[in-house]
C-alpha positions as CSV (number, residue, x, y, z in Angstrom):
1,X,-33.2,57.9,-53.0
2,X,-33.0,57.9,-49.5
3,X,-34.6,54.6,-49.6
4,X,-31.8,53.1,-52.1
5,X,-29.3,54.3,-50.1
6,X,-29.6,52.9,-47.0
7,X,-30.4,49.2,-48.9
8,X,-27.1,50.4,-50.3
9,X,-25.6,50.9,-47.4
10,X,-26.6,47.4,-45.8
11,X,-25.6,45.7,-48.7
12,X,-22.2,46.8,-47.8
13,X,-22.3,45.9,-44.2
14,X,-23.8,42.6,-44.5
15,X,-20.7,41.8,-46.8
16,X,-17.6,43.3,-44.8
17,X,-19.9,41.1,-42.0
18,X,-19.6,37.8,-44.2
19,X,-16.2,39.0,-45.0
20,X,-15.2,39.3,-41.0
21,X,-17.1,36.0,-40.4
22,X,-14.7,33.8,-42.7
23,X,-11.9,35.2,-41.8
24,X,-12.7,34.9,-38.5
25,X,-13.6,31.1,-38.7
26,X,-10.1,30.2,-40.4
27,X,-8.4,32.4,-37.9
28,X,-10.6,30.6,-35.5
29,X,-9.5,27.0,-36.9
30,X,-5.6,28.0,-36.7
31,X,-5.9,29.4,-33.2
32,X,-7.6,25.8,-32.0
33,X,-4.2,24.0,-33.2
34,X,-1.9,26.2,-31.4
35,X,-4.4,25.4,-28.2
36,X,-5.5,29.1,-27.3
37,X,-7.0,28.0,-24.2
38,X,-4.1,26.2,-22.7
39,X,-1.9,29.1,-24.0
40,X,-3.8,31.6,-22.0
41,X,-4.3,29.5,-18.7
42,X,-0.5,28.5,-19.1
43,X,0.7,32.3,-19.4
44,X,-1.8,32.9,-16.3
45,X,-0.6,29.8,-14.1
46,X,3.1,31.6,-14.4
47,X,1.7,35.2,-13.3
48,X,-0.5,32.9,-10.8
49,X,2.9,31.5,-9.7
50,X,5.5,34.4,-9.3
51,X,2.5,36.1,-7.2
52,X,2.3,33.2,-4.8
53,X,6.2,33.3,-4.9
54,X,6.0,36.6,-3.5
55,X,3.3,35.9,-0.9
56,X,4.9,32.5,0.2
57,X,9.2,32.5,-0.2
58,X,8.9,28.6,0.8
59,X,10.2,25.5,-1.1
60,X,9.8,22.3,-0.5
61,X,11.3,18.4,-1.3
62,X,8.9,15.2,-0.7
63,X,11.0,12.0,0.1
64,X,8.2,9.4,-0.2
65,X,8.6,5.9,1.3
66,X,8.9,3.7,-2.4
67,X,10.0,4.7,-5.5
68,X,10.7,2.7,-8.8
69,X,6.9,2.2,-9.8
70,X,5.3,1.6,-6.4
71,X,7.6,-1.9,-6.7
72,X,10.7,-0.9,-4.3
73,X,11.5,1.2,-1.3
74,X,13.3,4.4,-1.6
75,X,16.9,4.6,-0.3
76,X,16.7,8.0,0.2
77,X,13.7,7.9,2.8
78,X,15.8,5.3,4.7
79,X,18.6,7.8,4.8
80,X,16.0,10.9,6.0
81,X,14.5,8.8,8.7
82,X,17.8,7.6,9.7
83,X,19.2,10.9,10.1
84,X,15.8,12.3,11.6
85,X,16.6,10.1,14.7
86,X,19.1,12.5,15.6
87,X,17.3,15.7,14.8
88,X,14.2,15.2,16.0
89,X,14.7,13.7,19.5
90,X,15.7,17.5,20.3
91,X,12.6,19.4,20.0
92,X,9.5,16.8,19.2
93,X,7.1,16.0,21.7
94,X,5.8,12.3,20.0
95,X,8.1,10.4,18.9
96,X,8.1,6.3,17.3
97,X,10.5,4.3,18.8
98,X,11.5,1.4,16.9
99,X,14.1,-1.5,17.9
100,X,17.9,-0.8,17.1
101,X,20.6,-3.3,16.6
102,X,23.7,-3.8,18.9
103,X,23.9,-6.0,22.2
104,X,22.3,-3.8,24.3
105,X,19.4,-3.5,22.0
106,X,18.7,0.7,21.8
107,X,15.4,2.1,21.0
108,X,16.0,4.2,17.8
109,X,13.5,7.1,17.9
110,X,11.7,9.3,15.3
111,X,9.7,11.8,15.0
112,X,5.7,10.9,14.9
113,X,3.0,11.9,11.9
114,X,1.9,15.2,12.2
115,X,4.9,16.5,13.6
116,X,8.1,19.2,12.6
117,X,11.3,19.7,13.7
118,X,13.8,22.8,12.7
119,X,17.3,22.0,11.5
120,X,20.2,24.5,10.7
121,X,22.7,24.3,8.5
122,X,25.3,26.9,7.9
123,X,23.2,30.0,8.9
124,X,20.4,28.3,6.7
125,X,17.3,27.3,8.5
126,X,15.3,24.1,7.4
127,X,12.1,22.5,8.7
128,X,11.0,18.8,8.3
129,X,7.6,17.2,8.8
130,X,6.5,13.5,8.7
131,X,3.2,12.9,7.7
132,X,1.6,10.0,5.2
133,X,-0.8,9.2,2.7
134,X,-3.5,6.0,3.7
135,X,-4.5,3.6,0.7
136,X,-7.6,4.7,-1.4
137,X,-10.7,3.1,0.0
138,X,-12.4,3.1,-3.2
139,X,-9.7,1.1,-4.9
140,X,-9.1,-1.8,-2.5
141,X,-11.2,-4.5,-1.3
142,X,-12.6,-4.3,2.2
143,X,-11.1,-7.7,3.0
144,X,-7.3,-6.6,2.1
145,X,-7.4,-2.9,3.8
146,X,-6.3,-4.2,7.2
147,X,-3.3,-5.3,5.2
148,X,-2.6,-2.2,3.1
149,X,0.0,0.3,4.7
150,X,0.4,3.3,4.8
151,X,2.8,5.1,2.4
152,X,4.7,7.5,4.7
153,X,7.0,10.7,3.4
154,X,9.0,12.9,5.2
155,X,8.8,16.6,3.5
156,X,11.5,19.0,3.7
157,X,11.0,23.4,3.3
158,X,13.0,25.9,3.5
159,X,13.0,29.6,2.3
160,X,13.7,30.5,-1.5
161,X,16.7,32.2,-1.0
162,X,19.0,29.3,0.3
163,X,18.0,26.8,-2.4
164,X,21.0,26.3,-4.1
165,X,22.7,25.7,-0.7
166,X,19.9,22.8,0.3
167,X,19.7,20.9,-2.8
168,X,23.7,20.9,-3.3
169,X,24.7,21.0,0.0
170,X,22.3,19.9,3.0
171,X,20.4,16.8,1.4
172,X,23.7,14.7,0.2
173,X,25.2,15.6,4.0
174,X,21.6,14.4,5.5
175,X,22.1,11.3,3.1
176,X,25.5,10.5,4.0
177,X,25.1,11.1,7.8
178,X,22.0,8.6,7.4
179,X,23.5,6.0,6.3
180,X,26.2,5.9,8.7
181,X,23.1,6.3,11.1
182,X,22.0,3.1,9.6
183,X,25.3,1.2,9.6
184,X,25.6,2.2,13.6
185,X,22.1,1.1,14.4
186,X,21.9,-2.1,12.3
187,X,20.1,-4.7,13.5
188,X,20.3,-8.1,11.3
189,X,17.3,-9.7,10.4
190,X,15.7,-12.8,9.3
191,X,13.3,-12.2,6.8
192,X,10.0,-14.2,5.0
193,X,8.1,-13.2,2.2
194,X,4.5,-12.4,2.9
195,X,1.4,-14.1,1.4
196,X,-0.8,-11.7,0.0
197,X,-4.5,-11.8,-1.6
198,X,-6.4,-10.0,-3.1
199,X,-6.5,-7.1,-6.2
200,X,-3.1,-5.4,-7.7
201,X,-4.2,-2.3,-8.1
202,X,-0.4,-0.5,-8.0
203,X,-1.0,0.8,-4.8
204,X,2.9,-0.7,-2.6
205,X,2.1,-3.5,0.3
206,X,5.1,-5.2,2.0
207,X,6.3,-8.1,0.8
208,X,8.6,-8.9,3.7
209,X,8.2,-9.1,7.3
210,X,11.2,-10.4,10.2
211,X,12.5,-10.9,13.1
212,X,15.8,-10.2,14.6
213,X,18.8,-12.6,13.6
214,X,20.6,-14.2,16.7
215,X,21.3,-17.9,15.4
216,X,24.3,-18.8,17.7
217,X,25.6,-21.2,15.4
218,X,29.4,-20.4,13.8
219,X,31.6,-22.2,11.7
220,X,33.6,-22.5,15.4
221,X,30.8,-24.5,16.4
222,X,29.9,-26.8,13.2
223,X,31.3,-30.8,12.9
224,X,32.8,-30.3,9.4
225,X,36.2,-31.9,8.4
226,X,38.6,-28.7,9.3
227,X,39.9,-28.7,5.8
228,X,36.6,-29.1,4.0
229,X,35.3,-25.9,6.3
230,X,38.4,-23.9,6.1
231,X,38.0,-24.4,1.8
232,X,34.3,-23.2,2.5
233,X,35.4,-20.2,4.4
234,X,38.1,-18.7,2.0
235,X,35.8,-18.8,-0.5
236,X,33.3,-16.9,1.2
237,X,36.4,-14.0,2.2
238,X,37.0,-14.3,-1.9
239,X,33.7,-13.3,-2.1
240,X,33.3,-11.0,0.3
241,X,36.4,-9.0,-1.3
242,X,35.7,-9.4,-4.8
243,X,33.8,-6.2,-5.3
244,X,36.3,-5.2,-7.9
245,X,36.9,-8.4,-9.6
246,X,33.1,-8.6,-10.6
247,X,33.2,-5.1,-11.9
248,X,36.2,-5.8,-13.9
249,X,34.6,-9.1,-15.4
250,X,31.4,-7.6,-15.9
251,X,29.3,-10.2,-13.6
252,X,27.1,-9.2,-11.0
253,X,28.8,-9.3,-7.5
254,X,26.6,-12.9,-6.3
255,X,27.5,-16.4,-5.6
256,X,25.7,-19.3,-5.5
257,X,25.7,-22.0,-3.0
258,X,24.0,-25.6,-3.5
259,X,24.1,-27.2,-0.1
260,X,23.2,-31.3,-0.5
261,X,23.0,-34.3,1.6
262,X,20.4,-35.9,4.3
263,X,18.2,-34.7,6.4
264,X,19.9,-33.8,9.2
265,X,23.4,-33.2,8.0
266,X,23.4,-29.5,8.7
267,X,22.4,-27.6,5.9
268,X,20.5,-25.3,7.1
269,X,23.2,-24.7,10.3
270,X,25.3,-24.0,7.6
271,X,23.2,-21.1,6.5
272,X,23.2,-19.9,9.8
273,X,27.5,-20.2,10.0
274,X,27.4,-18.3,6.7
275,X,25.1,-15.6,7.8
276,X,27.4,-14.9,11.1
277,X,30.1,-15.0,9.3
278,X,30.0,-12.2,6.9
279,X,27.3,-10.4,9.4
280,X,24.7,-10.4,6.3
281,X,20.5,-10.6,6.3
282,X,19.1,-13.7,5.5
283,X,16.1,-13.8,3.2
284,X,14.2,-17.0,3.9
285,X,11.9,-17.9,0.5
286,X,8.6,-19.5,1.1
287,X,8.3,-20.3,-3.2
288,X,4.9,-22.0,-2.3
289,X,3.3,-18.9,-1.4
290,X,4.4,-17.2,-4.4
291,X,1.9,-16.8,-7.6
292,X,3.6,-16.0,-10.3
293,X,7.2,-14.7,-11.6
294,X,6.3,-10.9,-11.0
295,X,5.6,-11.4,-7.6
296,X,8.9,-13.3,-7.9
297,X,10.7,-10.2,-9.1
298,X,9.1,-8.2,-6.5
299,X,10.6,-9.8,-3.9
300,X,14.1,-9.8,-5.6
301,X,13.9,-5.7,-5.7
302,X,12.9,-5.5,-2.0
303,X,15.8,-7.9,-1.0
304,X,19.1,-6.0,0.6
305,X,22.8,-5.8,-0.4
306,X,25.0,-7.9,2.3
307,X,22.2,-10.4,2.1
308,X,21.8,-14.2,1.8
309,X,18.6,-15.3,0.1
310,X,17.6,-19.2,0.9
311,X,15.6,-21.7,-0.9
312,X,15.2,-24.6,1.4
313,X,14.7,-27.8,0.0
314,X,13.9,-26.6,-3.1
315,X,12.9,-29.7,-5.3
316,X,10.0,-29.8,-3.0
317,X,9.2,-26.0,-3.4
318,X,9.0,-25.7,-6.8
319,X,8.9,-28.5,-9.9
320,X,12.6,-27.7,-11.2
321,X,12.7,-31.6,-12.1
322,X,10.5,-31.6,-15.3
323,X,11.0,-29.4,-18.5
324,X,10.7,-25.7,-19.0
325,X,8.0,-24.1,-20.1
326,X,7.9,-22.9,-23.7
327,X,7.2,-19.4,-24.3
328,X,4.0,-20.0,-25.7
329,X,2.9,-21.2,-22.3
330,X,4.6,-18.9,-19.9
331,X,3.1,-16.0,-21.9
332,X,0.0,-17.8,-21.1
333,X,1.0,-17.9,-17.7
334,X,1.5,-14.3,-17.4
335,X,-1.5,-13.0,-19.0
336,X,-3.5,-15.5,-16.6
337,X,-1.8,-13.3,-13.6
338,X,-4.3,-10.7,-13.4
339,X,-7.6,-13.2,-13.7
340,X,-5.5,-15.0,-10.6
341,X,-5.3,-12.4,-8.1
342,X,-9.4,-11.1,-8.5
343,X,-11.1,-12.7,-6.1
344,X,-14.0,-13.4,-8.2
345,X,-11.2,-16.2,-9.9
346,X,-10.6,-18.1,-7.2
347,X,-12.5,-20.9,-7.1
348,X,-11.6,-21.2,-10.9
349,X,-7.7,-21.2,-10.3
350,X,-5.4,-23.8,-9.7
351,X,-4.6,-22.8,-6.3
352,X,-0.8,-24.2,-6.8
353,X,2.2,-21.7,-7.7
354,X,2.3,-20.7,-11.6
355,X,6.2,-19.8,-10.8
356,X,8.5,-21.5,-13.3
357,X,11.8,-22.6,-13.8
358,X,12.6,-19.8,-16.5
359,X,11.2,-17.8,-13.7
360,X,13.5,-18.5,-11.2
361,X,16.7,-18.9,-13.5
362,X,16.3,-15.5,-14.8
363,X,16.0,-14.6,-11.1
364,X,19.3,-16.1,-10.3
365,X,21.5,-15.2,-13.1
366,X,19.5,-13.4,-15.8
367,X,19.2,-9.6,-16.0
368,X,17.0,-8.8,-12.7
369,X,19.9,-10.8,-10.7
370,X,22.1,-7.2,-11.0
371,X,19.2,-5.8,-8.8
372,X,21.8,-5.5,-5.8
373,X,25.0,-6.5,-5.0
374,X,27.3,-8.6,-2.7
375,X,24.6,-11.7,-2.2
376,X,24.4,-15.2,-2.1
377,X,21.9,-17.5,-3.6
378,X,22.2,-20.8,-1.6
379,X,19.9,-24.0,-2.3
380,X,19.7,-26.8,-0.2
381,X,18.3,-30.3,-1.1
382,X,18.0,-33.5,0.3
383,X,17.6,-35.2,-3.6
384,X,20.4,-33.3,-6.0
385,X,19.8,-35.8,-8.8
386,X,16.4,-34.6,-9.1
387,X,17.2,-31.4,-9.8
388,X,17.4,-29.8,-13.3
389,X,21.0,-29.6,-14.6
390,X,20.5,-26.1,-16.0
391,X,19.4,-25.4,-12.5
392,X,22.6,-25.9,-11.1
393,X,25.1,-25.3,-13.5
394,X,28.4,-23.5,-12.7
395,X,27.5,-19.7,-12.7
396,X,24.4,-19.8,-10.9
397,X,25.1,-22.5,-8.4
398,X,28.9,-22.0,-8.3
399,X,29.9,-24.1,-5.6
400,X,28.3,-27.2,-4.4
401,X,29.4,-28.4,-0.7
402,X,27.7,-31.9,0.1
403,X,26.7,-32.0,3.9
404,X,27.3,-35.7,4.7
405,X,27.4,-38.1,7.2
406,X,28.8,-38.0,10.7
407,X,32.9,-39.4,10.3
408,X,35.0,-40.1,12.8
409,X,36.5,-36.6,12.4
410,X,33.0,-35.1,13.1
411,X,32.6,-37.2,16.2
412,X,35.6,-35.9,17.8
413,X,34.9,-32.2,17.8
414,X,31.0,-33.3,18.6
415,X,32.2,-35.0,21.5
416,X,34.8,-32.3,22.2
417,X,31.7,-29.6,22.1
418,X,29.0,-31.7,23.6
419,X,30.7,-32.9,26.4
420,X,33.0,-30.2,27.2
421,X,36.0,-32.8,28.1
422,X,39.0,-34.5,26.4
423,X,38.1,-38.1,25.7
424,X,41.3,-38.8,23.9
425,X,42.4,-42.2,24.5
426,X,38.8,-43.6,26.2
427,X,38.5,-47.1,25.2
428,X,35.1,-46.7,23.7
429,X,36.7,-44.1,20.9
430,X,38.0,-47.8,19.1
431,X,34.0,-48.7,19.4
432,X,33.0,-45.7,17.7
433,X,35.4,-45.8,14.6
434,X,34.6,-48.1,13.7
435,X,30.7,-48.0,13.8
436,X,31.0,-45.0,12.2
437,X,32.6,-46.4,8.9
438,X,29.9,-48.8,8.9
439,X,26.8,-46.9,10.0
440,X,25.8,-44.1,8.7
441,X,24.6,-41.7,11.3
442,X,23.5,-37.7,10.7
443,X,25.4,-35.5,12.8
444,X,22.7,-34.1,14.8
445,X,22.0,-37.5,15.8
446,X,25.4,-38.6,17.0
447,X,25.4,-34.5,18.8
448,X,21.8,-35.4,20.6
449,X,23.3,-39.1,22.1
450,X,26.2,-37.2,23.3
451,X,24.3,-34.5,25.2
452,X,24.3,-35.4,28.8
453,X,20.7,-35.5,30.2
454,X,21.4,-35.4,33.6
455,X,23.9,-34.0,36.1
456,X,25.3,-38.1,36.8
457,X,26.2,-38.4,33.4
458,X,29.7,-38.8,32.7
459,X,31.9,-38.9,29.4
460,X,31.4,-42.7,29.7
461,X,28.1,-43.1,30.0
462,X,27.1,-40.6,26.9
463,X,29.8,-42.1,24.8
464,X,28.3,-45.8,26.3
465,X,24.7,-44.7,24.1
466,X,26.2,-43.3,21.5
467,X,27.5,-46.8,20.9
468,X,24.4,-48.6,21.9
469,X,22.5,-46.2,19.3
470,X,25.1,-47.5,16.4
471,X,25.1,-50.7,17.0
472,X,21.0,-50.7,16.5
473,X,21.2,-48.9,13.6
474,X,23.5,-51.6,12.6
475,X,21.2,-54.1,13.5
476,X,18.7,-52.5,11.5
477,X,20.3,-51.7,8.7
478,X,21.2,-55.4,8.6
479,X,17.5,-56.3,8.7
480,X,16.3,-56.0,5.2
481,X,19.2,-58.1,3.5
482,X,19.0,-60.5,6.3
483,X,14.9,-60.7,5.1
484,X,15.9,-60.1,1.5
485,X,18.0,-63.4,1.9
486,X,14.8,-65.5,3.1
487,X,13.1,-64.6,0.9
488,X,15.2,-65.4,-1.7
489,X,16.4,-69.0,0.1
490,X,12.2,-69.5,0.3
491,X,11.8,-69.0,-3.7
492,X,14.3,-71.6,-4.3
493,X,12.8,-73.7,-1.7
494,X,9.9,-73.7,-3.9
495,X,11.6,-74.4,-7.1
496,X,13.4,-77.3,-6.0
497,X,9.7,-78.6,-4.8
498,X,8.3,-77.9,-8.3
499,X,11.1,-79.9,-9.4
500,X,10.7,-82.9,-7.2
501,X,6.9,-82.8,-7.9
502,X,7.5,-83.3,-11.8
């Protein structure tokens, strides 16, 4: 009996045992949905949390260098570094100094990686630190590190308690006392996009590097009829105002500019007027250097408000005389991008740009051109019937100014400005006008014959070689019809001995 009972007895047990282990296995399979292991090490991350809350009462807010995808710079680090000039000069013992704009050229100083500076702000104490991250060695090639920067962030803590009062409060009055920072400390710039090879690999280079700005040339300064340049100059105070008119249209607040005419007319002088003018940045385009339309695009984010971006003689920088690409082919294009920046493709590659004309027109007037405001897109040419009519149609280049010959106009305020000396009534000024309407003669040409160069020279004696110069060009110019018409009296010549032959 005792024997039956206890195989009795485990009967029992091994099925409550089969019982627990099904139920357990479909409990088992339900608790896997609901993620049981995330669930416990989220509930434990909290208790983790609250404990180190209690231990350390300290936030914190990063303001890292770029934003946007790695593809643009942050505004609000500008702001934070501007500001930090100010705060940190107090108490830090290394600082960076860094030119400043204005005529006397200040250093602007900042704090140094590594080091902290306290702030206060209405019985709230702050602290911020400077510090940065290098590029991952791993990831780049040991040919493109020396060109990799690094990405720099300021960080800002402060104690639990007076959060509400730093994020609401203290970072918009740090932003707004930045900026004005930066308008007081502006320094404008000339900039040119940098050639870069190498990997993509998402990690933020610089795509622009400059120099200070001082062009002295002014629309004071430039031979241009004075009703042609006071035309030029309204429209550029239009522009300059019409903030509201472009929001009210719904356009983005640009202009284009397509400046045309002969080497040596001025057309890059007149970039240089322009820029002075409404004190904005110039951003010089070197198209030849750039690969593809994204790195196109890139250099459209990086580009400033107030700004003027150039493309110099740009039939020669880019084929805009041809036709567009279909879509087949730029989506050809862009899916050869990534085989065109490895290395190991380079001696495959064309080594010429793969930018297009689609490219660039959607970077002048199609959805990335609202990437900033209050800018001018000015082309200059030396050939404008080359270029493609959809290039330079009204609304992306809006206003065309032709940079012509020297007139007789021209030549007076060059003489005016050259020699520094009224030569009204000189008895050469006849010579001149009429040489002028007969010769056609660049302005910097004419400016160069006027420049005295020595201290004997006299209005007379410049104004005596400018005349000498256009009467050789006259000459000259003369020269090929006078050999055009020998040649021509020579084929007859021949004929008429054919004809006496027969």
């Amino acid at each position: 009996m005792d024997a039956l009972a206890a195989y009795s007895w485990f009967g029992q047990v091994s099925v409550v045992i089969s019982l627990v282990a099904v139920c357990w296995t479909m409990v088992w399979r339900n608790l896997e949905h609901i993620r049981l292991q995330q669930f416990f090490a989220r509930n434990f991350n909290r208790r983790a949390r609250r404990l180190a809350a209690i231990v350390d009462p300290y936030l914190s807010v990063t303001f890292e260098e770029y934003e946007g995808g790695r593809i643009k710079s942050s505004d609000a680090f500008k702001e934070v570094r501007s500001f930090l000039t100010t705060a940190s000069t107090r108490d830090v013992r290394h600082l960076r100094a860094e030119s400043g704009g204005g005529g006397d050229k200040k250093l602007v100083l900042s704090m140094a990686k590594g080091e902290e500076v306290a702030d206060a702000f209405r019985g709230a104490t702050v602290w911020w630190s400077a510090d940065s991250v290098p590029p991952p060695r791993d990831a780049v090639p040991y040919w493109s590190r020396a060109s990799r920067s690094e990405r720099r962030f300021y960080r800002l803590e402060f104690h639990e308690s007076h959060r509400d009062l730093v994020l609401n409060e203290y970072i918009p009055h740090v932003r707004s006392r930045g900026r004005d920072i930066m308008v007081q400390n502006r320094e404008r710039r000339l900039y040119t996009n940098i050639h870069r090879e190498g990997f993509d690999d998402g990690w933020y280079e610089e795509v622009w590097t400059h120099v200070p700005f001082d062009h002295p040339k002014t629309f004071d300064k430039l031979a241009m009829d004075p009703a042609k340049k006071k035309e030029i100059i309204d429209d550029l105070d239009m522009f300059r105002n019409g903030k509201e008119y472009h929001n009210r249209v719904g356009k983005p607040w640009k202009r284009g500019y397509l400046l045309y005419g002969p080497p040596g007319t001025g057309k890059s002088t007149m970039v240089a007027a322009m820029a002075n003018y409404l004190d904005y940045d110039v951003y010089d385009f070197e198209l030849t250097s750039v690969k593809t339309n994204t790195e196109l695009r890139k250099l459209l984010i990086e580009t400033k408000s107030k700004s003027i971006m150039v493309f110099e003689d740009i039939d020669c920088s880019l084929a805009v005389t041809g036709r567009r690409n279909s879509k087949e082919e730029e989506d050809k294009d862009d899916d050869d991008e990534d085989k065109d920046a490895d290395p190991r493709h380079q001696n495959k590659k064309d080594a010429k740009s793969k930018v297009t004309l689609s490219g660039l027109l959607n970077f002048i007037d199609g959805l990335w051109s609202a990437c900033g405001e209050e800018r001018l897109i000015v082309f200059t040419t030396n050939h404008v019937e080359k270029l493609d009519p959809a290039l330079i149609r009204t609304g992306r280049m809006d206003k065309r100014i032709e940079m012509s010959y020297c007139d007789f106009e021209s030549f007076r305020f060059l003489a005016k400005m050259h020699l520094d000396e009224d030569v009204e009534g000189h008895e050469l000024l006849g010579v001149v006008r009429a040489l002028l309407e007969e010769v056609n003669m660049v302005p910097v040409d004419v400016g160069e014959h006027l420049t005295r160069k020595s201290v004997d020279d006299d209005a007379g004696k410049c104004l005596a070689r400018l005349v000498t110069a256009l009467a050789k060009a006259k000459e000259e110019a003369a020269k090929p019809e006078a050999a055009q018409d020998e040649e021509e009296d020579g084929k007859k010549g021949i004929v008429v001995q054919a004809k006496d032959a027969n």
